[in-house]
N, C-alpha and C positions, 0 to 999 in steps of 0.2 A: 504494500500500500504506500504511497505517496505520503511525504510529510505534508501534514495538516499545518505547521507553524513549528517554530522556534525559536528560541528565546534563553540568551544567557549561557550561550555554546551549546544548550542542547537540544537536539529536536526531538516533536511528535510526530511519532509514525506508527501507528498500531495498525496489525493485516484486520484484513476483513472477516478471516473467520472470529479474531478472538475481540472484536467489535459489534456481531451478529453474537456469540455465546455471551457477552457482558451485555447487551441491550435485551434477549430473552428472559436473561435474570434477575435485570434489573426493573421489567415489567411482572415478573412473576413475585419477587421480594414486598415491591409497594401495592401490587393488587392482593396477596395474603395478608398484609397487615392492615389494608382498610376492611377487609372481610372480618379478622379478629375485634378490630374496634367496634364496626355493625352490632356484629356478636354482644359484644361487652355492652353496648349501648343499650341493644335490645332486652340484656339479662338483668342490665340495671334498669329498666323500665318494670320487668318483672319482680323483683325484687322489691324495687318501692311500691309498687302494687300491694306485694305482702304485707307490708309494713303499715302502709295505711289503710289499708284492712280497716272500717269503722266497727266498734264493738255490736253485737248482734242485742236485736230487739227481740224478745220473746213474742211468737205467732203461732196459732193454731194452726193458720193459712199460710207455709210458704207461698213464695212464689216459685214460678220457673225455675227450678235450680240450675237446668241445661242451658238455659238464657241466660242465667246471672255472672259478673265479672268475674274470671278466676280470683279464688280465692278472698270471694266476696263472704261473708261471715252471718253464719245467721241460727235461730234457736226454735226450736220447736217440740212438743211434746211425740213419741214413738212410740210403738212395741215392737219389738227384737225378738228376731226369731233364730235363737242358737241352734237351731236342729239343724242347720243349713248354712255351715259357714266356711267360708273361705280362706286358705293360708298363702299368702303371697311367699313365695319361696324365692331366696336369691338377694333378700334387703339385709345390707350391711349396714351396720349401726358402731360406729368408733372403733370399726377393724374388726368386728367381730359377724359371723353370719348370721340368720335368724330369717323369721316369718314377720309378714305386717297380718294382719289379724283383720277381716273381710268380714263383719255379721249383717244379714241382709236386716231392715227397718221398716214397717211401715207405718207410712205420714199419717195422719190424722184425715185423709180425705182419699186414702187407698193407695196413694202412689209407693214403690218401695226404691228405696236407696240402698246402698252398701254402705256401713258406716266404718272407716278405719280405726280400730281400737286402739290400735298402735303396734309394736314391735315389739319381740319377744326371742329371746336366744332359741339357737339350734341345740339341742341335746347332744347331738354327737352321732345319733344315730335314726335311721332313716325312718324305723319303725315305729318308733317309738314319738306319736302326736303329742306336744303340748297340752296341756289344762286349759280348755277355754269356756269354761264356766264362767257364766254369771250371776252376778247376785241378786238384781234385778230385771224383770223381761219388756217390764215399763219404765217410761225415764223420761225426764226433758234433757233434751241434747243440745250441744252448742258445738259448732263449731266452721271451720274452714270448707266452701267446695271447690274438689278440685278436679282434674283427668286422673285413668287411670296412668300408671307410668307406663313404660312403654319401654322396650329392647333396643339398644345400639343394635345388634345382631340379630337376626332371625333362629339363627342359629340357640339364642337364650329362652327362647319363647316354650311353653309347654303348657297346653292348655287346661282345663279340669275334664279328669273324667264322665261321661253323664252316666255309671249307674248310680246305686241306691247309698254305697258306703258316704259316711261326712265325719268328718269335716274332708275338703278335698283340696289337695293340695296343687300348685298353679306356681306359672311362671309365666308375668307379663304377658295376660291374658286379654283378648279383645271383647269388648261390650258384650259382642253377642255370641261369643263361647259361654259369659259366664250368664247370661240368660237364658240357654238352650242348657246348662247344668244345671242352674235351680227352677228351671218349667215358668221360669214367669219375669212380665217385663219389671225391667229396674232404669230407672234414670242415667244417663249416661254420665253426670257427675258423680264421685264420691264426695263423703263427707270425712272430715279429717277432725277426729274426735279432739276435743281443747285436753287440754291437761287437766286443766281442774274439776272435771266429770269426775265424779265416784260414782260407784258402784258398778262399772264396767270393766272391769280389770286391772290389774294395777301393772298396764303394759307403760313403754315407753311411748312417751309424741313430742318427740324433739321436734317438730317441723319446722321446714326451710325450703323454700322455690328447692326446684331441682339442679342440680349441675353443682359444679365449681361456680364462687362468687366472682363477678365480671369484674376484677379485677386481676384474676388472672388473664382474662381476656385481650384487657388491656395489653398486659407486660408481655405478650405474644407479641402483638401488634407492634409493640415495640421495638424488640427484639429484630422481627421483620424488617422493617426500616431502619434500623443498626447494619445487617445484615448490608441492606440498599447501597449506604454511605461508606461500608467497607468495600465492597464489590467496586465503587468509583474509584478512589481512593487509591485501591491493587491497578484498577484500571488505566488510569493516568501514569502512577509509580513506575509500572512497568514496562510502559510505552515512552517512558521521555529516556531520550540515550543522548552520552557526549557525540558531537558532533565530530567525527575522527579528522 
């Protein structure tokens, strides 16, 4: 390649192929790093969602739950129906594996939800279900609606059985698996039981939006564009030679 200019005895001349591989890369470094900030923006848009969450008013009548804003907050009186409950299989909590806890509810005006009771360690062995008794089968509930979670991988996914045995155990399960397992329609939100509910188990509900906090998101993004600034940098460095 022809020199481009220089300057101070020494010239720029970098070939063309390693001016086509620094310009691919350097398209490919700043279009990941604005992809991670979207990201991060979006998750912190989520996140303060959660957070401003308004405290839930006590209703006989929800509304729409499938209508309502993620992780919109609200209270209503139930009855829980333990004969028929669901183990989410595959939820880690502080490093540790475990079940999130699935008991189907229903509203006061017929409609039925899944209400997350929370999380509860893995015994160790496969046979051996958890204690998911309750103490009481009627309750006023409060809490969070939310999606079910969902598989990075398809490969993580295992639906629930449809015979007779229960509680049945699941892995990131879709709407209408677990509807076509307990014979009857359910809302397509869950409800994500508050802490402060007694009498429903004395599981954990640490809850938090899903993922890593979009701050890691950010420092990707970052990274990316670090990346960008070095790739120049080698770019130039490399290409400027004494002029013999």
């Amino acid at each position: 390649m022809p020199t481009l200019f220089s300057a101070y005895g020494r010239r720029f001349a970098p070939s063309w192929p390693m001016t086509l591989l620094t310009a691919v890369l350097l398209v490919a470094f700043i279009g990941l790093g604005r992809w991670q900030w979207q990201r991060g923006e979006a998750k912190q848009a989520l996140w303060q969602q959660f957070e401003d969450a308004p405290a839930p008013a006590l209703t006989s009548h929800p509304p729409n739950l499938d209508e309502m804003q993620r992780f919109g907050r609200v209270a209503f009186p139930a009855r829980f129906e333990p004969a028929h409950q669901f183990l989410l299989d595959n939820r880690v909590y502080e490093g540790r594996p475990g079940y999130e806890v699935l008991t189907p509810a229903v509203l006061p005006d017929g409609r039925r939800i899944l209400v997350n009771r929370g999380w509860i360690p893995f015994s160790g062995y496969r046979d051996q279900i958890p204690d998911l008794s309750m103490q009481a089968t009627s309750a006023t509930v409060s809490g969070r609606v939310d999606e079910l979670p969902v598989a990075g991988l398809a490969s993580g996914r295992a639906a629930p059985d449809t015979g007779k045995q229960w509680p049945k155990v699941t892995s990131f399960p879709s709407h209408e698996e677990l509807e076509r397992a307990l014979g009857e329609r359910l809302t397509r939100r869950i409800l994500l039981l508050d802490p402060g509910v007694a009498g429903l188990g004395d599981y954990v509900r640490a809850w938090s939006p899903p993922g890593f906090p979009p701050d890691r998101n950010f420092s990707y993004a970052i990274q990316w564009w670090g990346f960008a600034v070095v790739l120049l940098v080698l770019y130039f460095g490399l290409n400027f030679r004494k002029v013999s």
